[in-house]
N, C-alpha and C positions, 0 to 999 in steps of 0.2 A: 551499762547495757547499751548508749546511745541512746539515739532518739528517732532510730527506725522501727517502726512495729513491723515491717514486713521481714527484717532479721532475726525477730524471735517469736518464739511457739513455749507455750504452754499447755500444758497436759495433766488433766487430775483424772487419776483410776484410768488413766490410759487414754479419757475423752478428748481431743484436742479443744482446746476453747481462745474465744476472741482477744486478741492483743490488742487493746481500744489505745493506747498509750503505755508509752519507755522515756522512761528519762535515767543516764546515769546510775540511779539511784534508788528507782523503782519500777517497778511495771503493774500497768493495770488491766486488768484484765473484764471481762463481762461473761460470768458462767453461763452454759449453752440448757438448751431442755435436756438431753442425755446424761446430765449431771443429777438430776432430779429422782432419774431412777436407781440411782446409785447411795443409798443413805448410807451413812457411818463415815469412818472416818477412812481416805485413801491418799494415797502417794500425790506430790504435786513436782512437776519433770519440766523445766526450765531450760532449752535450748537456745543459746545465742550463737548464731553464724560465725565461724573462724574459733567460736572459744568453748564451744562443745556444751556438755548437759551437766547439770545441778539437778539433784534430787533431796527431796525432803520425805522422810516415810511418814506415813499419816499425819500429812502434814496440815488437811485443809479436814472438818467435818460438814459434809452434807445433811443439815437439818432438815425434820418433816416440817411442812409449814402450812399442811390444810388446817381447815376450821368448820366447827358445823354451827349451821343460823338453826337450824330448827328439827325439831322431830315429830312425824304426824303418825298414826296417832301417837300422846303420850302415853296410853294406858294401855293394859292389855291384859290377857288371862295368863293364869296360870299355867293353862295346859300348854300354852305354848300355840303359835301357827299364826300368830299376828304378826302381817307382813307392815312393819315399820317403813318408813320413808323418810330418809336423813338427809337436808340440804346443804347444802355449804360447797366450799370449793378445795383443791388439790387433791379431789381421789382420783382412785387409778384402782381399775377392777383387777389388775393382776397382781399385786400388792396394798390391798385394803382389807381388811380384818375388822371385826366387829364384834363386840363380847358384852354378854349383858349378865350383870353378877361375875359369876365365873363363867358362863353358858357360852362357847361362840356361837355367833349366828352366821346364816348365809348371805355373805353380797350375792345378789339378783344382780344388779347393775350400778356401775360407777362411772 
C-alpha cells in the first residue's frame, strides 16, 4: 500500500472513512459517525492510487454498542400508560425500539 494515507480511501457501505495510517502491509483506518447508522454487516472498498479498488463483500460488521444505566420508574401497572425513562448512551430516536414482554413501546425521545 506504501506509506501515504492521502493515496488511499477506504469505504464501508459506501461511507468514505479516515485513513489514519498505511504501511505496505496494512492500512488503518478510524470509523466515522455515519458508520454507526449503518448496523449489519456491509462491503469494505479499498482504493490505492495507480492500483485501482479491492472489495471485500460484507466484509466489516457494524455492531450496536449502546447501554442503559437505569430505568425510572421500575414498576408499573398493568393497564399500561407508564411513561418509563431509560438512561444510558448510543440511542438514536430514529432507529431505537423498545419491547417490554413481547409489548413494543413508544420512543418519546432518544
Amino acid at each position: 500500500f506504501g506509506t501515504d494515507t492521502s493515496a488511499v480511501t477506504v469505504a464501508l457501505g459506501g461511507i468514505p472513512q479516515t485513513v489514519t495510517a498505511v504501511t505496505d502491509t496494512a492500512i488503518t483506518v478510524t470509523l466515522g459517525d455515519g458508520v454507526s447508522k449503518a448496523y449489519g454487516a456491509d462491503d469494505v472498498v479499498v482504493n490505492v492510487d495507480g492500483a485501482g479498488n479491492a472489495k471485500v463483500d460484507a466484509g466489516f460488521t457494524v455492531a450496536y454498542t449502546g447501554s442503559v444505566a437505569s430505568l425510572t420508574p421500575n414498576t408499573g401497572s398493568i393497564g399500561g400508560g407508564t411513561v418509563i425513562t431509560i438512561t444510558g448512551e448510543g440511542f438514536d430516536k430514529d432507529s431505537a425500539g423498545v419491547t417490554f414482554t413481547s409489548d413494543a413501546g413508544e420512543v418519546i425521545e432518544a
